[in-house]
FIPA-942756 format. One record per residue (C-alpha): residue number from 1; z, x negated, y negated; residue in three letters. Coordinates in steps of 0.001 Angstrom, whole numbers, plus 500000, padded with zeros to 6 digits. Example, Ala and Ser with C-alpha at 12.3 -4.5 7.8 and 13.67 -1.06 7.14 Angstrom:
% FIPA-942756
+-----+--------+--------+--------+------+
:  nr :     pz :     px :     py : rest :
+-----+--------+--------+--------+------+
:   1 : 507800 : 487700 : 504500 :  ALA :
:   2 : 507140 : 486330 : 501060 :  SER :
+-----+--------+--------+--------+------+
***
This chain:
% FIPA-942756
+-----+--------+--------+--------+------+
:  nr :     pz :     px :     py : rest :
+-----+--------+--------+--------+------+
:   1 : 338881 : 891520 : 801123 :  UNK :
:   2 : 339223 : 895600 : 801423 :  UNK :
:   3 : 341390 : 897567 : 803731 :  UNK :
:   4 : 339390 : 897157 : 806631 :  UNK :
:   5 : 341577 : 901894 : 809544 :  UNK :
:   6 : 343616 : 904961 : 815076 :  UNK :
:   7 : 344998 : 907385 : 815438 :  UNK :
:   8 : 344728 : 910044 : 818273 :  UNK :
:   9 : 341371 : 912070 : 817101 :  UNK :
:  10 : 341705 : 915820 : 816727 :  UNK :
:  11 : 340034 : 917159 : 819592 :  UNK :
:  12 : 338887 : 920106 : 817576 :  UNK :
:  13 : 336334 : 917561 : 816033 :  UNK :
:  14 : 334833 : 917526 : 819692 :  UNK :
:  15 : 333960 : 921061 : 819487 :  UNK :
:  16 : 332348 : 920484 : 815803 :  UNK :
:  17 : 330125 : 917937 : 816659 :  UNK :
:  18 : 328848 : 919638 : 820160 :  UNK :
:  19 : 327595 : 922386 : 817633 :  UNK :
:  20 : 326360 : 920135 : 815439 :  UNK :
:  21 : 324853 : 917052 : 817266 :  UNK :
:  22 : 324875 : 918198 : 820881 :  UNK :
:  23 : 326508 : 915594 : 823364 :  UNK :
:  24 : 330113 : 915520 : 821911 :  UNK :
:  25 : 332100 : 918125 : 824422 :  UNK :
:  26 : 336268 : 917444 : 824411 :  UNK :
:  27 : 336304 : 916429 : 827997 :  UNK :
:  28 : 333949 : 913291 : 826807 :  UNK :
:  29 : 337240 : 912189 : 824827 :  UNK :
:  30 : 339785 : 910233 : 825873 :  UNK :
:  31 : 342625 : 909744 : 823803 :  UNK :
:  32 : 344404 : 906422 : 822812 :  UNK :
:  33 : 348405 : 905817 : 823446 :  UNK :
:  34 : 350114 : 904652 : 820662 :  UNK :
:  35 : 351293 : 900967 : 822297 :  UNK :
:  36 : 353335 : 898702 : 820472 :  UNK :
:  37 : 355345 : 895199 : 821562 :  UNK :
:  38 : 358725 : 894045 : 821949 :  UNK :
:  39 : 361769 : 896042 : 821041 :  UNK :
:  40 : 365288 : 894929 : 821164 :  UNK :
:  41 : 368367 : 897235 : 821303 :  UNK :
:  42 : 370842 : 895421 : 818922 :  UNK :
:  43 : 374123 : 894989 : 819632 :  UNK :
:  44 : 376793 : 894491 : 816500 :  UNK :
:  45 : 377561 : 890946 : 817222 :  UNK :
:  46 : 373895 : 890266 : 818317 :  UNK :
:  47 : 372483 : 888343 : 814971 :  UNK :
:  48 : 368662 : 887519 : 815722 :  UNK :
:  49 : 366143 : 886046 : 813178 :  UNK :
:  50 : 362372 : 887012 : 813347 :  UNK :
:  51 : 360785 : 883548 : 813634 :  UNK :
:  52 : 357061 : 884481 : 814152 :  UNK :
:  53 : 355513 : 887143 : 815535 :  UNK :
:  54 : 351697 : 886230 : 816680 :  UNK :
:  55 : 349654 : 889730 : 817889 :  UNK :
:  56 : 346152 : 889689 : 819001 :  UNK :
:  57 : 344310 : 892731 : 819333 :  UNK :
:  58 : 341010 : 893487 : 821174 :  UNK :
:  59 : 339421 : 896588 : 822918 :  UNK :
:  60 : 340599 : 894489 : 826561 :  UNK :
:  61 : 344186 : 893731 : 825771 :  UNK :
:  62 : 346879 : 893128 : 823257 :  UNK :
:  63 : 348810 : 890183 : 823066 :  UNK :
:  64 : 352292 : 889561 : 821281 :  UNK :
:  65 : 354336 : 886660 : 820794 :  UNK :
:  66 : 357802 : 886371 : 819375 :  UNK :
:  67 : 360323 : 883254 : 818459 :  UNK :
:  68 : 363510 : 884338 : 818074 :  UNK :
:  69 : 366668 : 883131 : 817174 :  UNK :
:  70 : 370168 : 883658 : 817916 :  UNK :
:  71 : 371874 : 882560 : 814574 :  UNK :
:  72 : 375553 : 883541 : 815541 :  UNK :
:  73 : 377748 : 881255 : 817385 :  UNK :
:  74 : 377960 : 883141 : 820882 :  UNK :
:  75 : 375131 : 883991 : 822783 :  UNK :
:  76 : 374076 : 887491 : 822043 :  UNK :
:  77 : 373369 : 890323 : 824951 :  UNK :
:  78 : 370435 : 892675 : 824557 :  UNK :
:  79 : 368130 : 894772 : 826244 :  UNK :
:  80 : 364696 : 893825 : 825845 :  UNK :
:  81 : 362228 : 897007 : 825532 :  UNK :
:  82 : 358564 : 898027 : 825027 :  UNK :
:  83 : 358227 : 901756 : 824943 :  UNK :
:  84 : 355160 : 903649 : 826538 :  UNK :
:  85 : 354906 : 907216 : 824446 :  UNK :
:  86 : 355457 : 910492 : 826552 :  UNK :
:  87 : 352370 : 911355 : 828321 :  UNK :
:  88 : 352352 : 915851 : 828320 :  UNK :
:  89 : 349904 : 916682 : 830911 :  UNK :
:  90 : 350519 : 920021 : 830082 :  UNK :
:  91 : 346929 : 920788 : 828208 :  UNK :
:  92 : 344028 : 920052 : 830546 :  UNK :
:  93 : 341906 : 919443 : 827129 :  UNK :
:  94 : 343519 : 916333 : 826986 :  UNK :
:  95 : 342626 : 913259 : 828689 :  UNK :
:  96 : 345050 : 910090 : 827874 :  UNK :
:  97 : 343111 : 906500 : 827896 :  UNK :
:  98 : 345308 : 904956 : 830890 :  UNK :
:  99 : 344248 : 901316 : 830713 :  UNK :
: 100 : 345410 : 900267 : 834404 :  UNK :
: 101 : 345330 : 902504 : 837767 :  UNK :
: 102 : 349209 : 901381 : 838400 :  UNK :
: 103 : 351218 : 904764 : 838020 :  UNK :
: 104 : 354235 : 903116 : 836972 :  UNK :
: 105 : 352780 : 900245 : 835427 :  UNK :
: 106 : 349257 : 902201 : 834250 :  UNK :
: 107 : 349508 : 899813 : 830736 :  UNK :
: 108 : 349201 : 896585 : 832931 :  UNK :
: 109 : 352224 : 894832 : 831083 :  UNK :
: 110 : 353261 : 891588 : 831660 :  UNK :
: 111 : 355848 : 889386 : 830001 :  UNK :
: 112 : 357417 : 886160 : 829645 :  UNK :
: 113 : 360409 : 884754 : 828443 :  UNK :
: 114 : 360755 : 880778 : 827775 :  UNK :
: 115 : 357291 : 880655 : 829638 :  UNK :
: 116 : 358893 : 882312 : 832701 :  UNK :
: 117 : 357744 : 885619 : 833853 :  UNK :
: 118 : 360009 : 887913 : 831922 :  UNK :
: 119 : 360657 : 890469 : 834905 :  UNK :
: 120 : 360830 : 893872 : 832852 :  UNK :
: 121 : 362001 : 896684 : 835253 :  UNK :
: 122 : 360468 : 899920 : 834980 :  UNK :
: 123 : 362425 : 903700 : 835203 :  UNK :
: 124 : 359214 : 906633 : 834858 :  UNK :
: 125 : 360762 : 910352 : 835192 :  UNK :
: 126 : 358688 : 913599 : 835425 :  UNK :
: 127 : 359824 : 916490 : 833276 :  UNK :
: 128 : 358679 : 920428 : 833827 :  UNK :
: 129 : 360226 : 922800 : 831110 :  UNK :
: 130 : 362823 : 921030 : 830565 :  UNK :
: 131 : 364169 : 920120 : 834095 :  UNK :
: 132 : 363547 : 917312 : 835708 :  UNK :
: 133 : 361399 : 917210 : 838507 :  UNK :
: 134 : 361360 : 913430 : 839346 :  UNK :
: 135 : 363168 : 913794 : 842228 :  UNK :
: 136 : 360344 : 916297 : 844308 :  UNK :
: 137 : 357778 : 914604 : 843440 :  UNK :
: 138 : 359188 : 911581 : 845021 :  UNK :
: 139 : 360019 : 913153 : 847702 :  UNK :
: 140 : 356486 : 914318 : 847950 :  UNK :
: 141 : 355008 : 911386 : 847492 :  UNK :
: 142 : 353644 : 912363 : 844374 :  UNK :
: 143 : 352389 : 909712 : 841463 :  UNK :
: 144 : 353986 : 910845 : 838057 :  UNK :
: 145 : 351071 : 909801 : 836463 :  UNK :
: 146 : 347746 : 910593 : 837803 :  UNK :
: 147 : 345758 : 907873 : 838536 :  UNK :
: 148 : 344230 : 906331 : 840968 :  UNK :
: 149 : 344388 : 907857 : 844355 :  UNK :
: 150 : 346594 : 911411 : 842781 :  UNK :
: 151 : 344009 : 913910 : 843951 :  UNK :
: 152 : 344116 : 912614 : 847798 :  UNK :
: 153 : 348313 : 912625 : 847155 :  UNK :
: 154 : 348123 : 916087 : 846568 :  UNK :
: 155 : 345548 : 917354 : 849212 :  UNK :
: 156 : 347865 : 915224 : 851887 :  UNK :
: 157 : 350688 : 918077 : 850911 :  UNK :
: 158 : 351114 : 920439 : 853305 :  UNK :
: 159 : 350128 : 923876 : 852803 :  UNK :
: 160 : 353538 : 924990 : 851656 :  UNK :
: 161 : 354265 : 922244 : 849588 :  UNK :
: 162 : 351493 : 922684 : 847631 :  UNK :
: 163 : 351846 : 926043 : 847219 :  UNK :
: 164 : 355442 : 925235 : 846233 :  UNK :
: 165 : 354170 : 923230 : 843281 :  UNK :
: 166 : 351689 : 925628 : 842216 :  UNK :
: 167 : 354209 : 928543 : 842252 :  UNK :
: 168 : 356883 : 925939 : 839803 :  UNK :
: 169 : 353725 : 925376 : 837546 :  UNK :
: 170 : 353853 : 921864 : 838311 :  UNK :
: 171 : 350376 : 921497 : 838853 :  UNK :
: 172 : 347582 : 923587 : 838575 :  UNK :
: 173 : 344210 : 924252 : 840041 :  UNK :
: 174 : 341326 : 922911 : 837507 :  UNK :
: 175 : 337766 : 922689 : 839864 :  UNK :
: 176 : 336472 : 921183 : 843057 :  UNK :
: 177 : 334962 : 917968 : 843783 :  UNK :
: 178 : 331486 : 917594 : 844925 :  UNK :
: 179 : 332443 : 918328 : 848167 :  UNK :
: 180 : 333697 : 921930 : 847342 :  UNK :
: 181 : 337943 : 920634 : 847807 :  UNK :
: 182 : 340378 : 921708 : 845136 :  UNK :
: 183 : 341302 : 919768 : 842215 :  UNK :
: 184 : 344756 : 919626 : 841288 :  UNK :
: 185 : 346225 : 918783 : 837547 :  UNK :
: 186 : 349896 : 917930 : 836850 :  UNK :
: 187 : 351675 : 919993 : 834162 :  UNK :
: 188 : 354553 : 917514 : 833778 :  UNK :
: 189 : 355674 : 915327 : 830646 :  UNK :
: 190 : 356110 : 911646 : 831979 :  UNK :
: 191 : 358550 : 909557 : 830286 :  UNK :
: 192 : 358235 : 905490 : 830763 :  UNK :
: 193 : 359880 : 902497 : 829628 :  UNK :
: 194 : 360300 : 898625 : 831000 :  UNK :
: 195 : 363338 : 896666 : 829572 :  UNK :
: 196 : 365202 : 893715 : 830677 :  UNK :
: 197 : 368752 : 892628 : 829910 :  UNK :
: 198 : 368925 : 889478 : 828318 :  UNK :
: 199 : 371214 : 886471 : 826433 :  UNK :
: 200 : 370164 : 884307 : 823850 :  UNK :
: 201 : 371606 : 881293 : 823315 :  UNK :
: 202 : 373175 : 880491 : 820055 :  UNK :
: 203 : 370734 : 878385 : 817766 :  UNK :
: 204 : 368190 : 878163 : 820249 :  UNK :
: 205 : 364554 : 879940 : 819660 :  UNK :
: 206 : 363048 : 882044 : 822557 :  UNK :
: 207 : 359671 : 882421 : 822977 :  UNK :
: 208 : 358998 : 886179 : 824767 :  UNK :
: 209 : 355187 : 887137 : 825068 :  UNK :
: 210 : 354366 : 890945 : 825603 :  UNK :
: 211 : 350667 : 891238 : 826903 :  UNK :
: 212 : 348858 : 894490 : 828051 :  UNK :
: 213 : 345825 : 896179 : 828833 :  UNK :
: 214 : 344347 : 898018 : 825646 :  UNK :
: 215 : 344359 : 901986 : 825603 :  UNK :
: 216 : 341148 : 902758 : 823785 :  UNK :
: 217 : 340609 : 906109 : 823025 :  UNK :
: 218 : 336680 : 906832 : 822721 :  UNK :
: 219 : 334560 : 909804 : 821839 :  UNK :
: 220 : 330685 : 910231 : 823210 :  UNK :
: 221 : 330006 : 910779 : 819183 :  UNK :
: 222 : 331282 : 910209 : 815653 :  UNK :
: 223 : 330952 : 912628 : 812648 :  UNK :
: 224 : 330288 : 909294 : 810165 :  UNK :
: 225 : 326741 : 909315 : 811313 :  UNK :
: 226 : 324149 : 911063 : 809268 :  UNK :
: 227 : 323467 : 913251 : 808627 :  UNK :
: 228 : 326780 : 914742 : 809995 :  UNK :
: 229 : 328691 : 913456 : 807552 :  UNK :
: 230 : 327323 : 915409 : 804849 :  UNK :
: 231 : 328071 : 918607 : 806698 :  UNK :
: 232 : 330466 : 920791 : 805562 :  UNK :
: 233 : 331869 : 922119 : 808388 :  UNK :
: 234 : 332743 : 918222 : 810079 :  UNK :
: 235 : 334513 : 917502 : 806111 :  UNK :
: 236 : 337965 : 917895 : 807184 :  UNK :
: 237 : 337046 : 915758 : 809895 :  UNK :
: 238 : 335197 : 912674 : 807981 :  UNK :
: 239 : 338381 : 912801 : 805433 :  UNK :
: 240 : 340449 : 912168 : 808689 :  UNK :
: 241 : 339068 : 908992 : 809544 :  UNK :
: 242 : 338800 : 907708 : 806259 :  UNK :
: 243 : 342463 : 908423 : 805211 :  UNK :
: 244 : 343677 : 906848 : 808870 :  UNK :
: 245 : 341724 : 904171 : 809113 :  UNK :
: 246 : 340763 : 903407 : 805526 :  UNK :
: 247 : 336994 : 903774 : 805442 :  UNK :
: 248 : 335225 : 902928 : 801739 :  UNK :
: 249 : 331983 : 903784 : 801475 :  UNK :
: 250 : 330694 : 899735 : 802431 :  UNK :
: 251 : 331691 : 901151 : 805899 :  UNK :
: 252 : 328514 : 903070 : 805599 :  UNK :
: 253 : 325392 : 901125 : 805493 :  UNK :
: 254 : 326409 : 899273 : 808361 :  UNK :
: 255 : 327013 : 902203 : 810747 :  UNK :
: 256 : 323834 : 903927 : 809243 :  UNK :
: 257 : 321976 : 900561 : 810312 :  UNK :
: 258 : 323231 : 900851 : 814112 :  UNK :
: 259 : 322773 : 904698 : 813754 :  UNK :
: 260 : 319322 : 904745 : 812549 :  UNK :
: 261 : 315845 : 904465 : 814900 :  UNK :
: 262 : 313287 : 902612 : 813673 :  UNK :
: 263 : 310661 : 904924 : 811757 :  UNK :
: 264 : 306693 : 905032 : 812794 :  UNK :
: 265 : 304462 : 902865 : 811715 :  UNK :
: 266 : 301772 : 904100 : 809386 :  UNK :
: 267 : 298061 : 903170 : 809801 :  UNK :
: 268 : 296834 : 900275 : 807797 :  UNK :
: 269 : 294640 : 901588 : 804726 :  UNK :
: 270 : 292981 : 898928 : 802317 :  UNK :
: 271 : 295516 : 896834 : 800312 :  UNK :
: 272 : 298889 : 898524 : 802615 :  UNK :
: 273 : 301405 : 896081 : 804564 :  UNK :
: 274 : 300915 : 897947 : 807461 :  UNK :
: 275 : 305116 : 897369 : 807796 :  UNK :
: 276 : 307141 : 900352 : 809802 :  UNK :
: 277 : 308756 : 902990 : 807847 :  UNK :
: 278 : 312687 : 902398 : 806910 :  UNK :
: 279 : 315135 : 903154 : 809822 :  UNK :
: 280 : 316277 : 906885 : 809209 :  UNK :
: 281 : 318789 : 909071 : 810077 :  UNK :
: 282 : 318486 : 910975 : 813444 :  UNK :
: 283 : 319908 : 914628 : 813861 :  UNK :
: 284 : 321417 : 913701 : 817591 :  UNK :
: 285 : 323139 : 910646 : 818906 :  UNK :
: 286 : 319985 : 909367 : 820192 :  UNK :
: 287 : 321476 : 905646 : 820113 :  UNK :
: 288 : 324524 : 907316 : 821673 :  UNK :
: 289 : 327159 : 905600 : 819310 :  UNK :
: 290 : 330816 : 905662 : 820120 :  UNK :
: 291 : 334080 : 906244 : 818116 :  UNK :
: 292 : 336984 : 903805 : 820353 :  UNK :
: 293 : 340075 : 903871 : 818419 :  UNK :
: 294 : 343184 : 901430 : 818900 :  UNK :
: 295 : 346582 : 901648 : 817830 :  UNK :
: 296 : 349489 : 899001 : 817707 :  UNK :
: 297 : 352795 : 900622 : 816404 :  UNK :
: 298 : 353510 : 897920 : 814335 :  UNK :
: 299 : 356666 : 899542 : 813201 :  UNK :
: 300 : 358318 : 898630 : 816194 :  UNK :
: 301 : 359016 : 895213 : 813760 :  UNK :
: 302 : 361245 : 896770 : 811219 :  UNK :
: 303 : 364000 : 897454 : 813631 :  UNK :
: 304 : 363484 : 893282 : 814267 :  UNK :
: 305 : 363995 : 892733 : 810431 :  UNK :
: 306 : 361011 : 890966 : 808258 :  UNK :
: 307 : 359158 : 888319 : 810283 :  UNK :
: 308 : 359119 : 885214 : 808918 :  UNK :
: 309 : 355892 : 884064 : 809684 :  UNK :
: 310 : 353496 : 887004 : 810751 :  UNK :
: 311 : 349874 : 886945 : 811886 :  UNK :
: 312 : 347961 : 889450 : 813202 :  UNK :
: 313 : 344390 : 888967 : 814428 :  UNK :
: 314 : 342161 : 892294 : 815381 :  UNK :
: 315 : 338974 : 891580 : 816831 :  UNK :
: 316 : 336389 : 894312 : 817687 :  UNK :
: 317 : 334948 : 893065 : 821019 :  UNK :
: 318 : 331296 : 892904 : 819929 :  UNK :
: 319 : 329082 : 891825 : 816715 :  UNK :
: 320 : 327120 : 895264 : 816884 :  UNK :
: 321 : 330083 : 897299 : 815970 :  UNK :
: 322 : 331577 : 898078 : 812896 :  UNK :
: 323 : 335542 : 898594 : 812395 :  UNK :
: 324 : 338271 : 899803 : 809870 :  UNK :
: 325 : 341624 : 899762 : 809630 :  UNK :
: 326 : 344469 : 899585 : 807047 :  UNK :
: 327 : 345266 : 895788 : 806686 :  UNK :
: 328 : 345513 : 893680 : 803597 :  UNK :
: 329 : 344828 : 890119 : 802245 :  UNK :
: 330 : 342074 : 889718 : 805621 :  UNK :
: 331 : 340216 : 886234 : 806738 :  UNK :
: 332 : 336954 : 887047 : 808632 :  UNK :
: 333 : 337989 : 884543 : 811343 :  UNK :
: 334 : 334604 : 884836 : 813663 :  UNK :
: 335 : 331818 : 887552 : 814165 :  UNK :
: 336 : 333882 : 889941 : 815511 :  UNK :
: 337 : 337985 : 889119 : 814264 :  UNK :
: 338 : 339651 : 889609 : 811261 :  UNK :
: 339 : 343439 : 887946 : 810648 :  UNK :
: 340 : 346078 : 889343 : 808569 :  UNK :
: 341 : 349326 : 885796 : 807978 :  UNK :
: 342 : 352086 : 887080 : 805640 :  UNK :
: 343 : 356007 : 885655 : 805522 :  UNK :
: 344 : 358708 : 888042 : 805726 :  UNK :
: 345 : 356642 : 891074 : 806920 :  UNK :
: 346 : 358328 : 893728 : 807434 :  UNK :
: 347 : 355495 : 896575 : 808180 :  UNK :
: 348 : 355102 : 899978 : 806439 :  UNK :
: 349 : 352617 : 902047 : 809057 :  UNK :
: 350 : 351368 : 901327 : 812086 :  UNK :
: 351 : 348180 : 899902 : 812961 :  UNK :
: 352 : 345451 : 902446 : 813557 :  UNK :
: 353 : 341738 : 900523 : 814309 :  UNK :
: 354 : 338422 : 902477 : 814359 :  UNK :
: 355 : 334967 : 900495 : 816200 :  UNK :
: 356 : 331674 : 902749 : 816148 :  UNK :
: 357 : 328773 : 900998 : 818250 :  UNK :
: 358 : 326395 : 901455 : 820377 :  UNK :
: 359 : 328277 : 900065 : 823171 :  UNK :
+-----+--------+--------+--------+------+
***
C-alpha cells in the first residue's frame, strides 16, 4: 500500500488562502503539539528490552502500550517520562490546540503501570526572557497555561498587580469581550513534564499504558482543494503538505469528491439522460472542508532501542475524510484505520497525520 503524511502548518498559508478563497484568517488555526509516549531516563546498569509497543491514534485520543523487560539481574531504577513541548505564548498569532481545560494537566494524561494507575507527578514553570517567573504567578494565582477560567484569573488582580504584569511584559492587552472588559494574553514560555520514579524487577515484563487527549491542530481551509492548488502563489504551500505528510496524487480525487458541489441539472432534450452535471470545483470553501493535523513523535522509541514487536494503528475518526501520512507496509483495518506491525522497529521520523473533511 503507499505512504499514506503533521506537522505544525505555516501560518503564513492562513494569510494565502484568505486572499485566495476567503474564510481562512490565522486566528481560525489552531496549531497541533507535537505529543509523543513513554520515555525512560536510562541509567548505566538499567538494561531494558522493548517487548511491544501497541499505539493507537485517533482525532479523540492516543493510546500507548509498552512491555518491558528488565533483562539484568537487579532491579533497575528509572524515571518514567512523557514530555509536553514548550508552549511560547509570546506571538498572539498563535493559538496551540490544548486538548483538556486542566492547566497543568491540559493533555488529559493518564497512565498505568501493571494495570495500576501509574501516578505521574507533574512540575509546569513559566519563563519571561529568560527569568523565571513561576513563582509570581503563583503567588497571583495565575494559570501558566491559559485555559479555562485565565481571563477571570487575571481581571480578579488587583489594579496594581495587573499593572505590575503589564509593565514586566508578562501579559498583554489583546481586545475586550462582548461586554466591553479587557482581554489579557500571557507572554510567557511554559515548560511541562510528568515522570514517575520507578523499579523493574529483574526478568519480569511491565506493562505501562500512556493515554491522552489528542491535540489536533485544524485550519477553517486547505490549499489541496481546487482550484487552489493550481495557484501559484499557495505552491510553496501544497509542496509542504505533500513532502510532510506524503500526499501522491491518489490523494486527490478523493478530496476533490468531498470538495466538489453537485453541478445543475440540464433540461431534458429528446434522446438526453436528463443526469446532473459532474461535481466541480468551487472557488470558496462552500462545503467548508477542514485541514486537522496530528502528530505522534514516534522518535521518542529510539532512545527505548528497536521494539520487538511494533504496531501502530491511525484511524481518522470518520469515513468522509481523507488522510496521509508517512507509514509503510499499511493494512486498511476498517473504514476509517490503517495499521502499520513491524519487529525490531526502531523509527526514523515522527509521525505527522493530515485528515481533510467536511467535518
Amino acid at each position: 500500500m503507499k505512504r499514506t503524511g503533521a506537522c505544525a502548518v505555516v501560518l503564513g498559508a492562513l494569510a494565502l488562502l484568505a486572499g485566495a478563497a476567503g474564510p481562512a484568517l490565522a486566528q481560525e488555526s489552531t496549531q497541533e503539539l507535537p505529543l509523543g509516549g513513554l520515555s525512560i531516563a536510562r541509567t548505566p546498569d538499567a538494561t531494558l528490552s522493548i517487548d511491544s509497543a501497541d499505539i493507537v491514534i485517533n482525532p479523540d485520543s492516543v493510546v500507548a502500550k509498552y512491555r518491558i523487560t528488565n533483562t539484568g539481574v537487579a532491579p533497575a531504577s528509572v524515571t518514567l517520562g512523557f514530555t509536553i513541548p514548550e508552549l511560547d505564548y509570546s506571538d498572539p498569532d498563535v493559538s496551540y490546540a490544548i486538548p483538556a481545560s486542566d492547566p497543568m494537566n491540559f493533555v488529559g494524561l493518564a497512565t498505568k503501570i501493571a494495570g495500576k494507575p501509574g501516578g505521574f507527578a507533574f512540575a509546569q514553570s513559566a519563563v519571561l526572557d529568560g527569568k523565571d517567573i513561576s513563582a509570581t504567578l503563583r503567588q497571583y494565582k495565575l494559570a501558566m497555561v491559559p485555559v479555562g477560567t485565565f481571563q477571570n484569573q487575571v481581571a480578579a488582580l488587583p489594579p496594581e498587580q495587573r499593572a505590575k504584569l503589564e509593565q514586566t511584559g508578562a501579559i498583554a492587552e489583546v481586545g475586550n469581550d462582548a461586554q466591553g472588559n479587557p482581554l489579557y494574553f500571557p507572554k510567557w514560555t511554559v515548560r511541562t513534564a510528568g515522570s514517575k520514579r520507578f523499579v523493574f524487577p529483574p526478568a519480569q515484563p511491565v506493562d505501562i499504558e500512556i493515554r491522552y487527549r489528542t491535540s489536533v491542530g485544524m485550519s477553517l481551509d486547505t490549499p489541496l482543494r481546487l482550484p487552489l492548488r493550481n495557484e501559484r502563489g499557495l505552491a510553496p504551500q501544497v509542496q509542504f503538505r505533500r513532502v510532510e505528510y506524503c500526499i501522491d496524487d491518489a490523494f486527490y480525487p478523493g478530496l476533490d469528491k468531498i470538495a466538489a458541489l453537485p453541478g445543475p441539472v440540464p433540461a431534458v432534450a429528446p434522446g438526453a439522460s436528463g443526469a446532473p452535471l459532474a461535481p466541480t470545483p468551487q472557488e470558496a470553501n462552500t462545503n467548508r472542508l477542514r485541514e486537522r493535523r496530528m502528530i505522534f513523535a514516534l522518535k521518542h522509541l529510539v532512545a527505548l532501542g528497536p521494539v520487538k514487536d511494533f504496531r501502530l494503528v491511525v484511524d481518522k475518526g470518520r469515513p468522509d475524510r481523507v488522510v496521509s501520512f508517512c507509514l509503510e507496509n499499511l493494512k486498511r483495518i476498517s473504514p476509517t484505520a490503517f495499521e502499520m506491525r513491524a519487529v525490531d522497529y526502531t523509527p526514523t521520523r515522527d509521525l505527522k497525520v493530515l485528515t481533510i473533511g467536511k467535518n
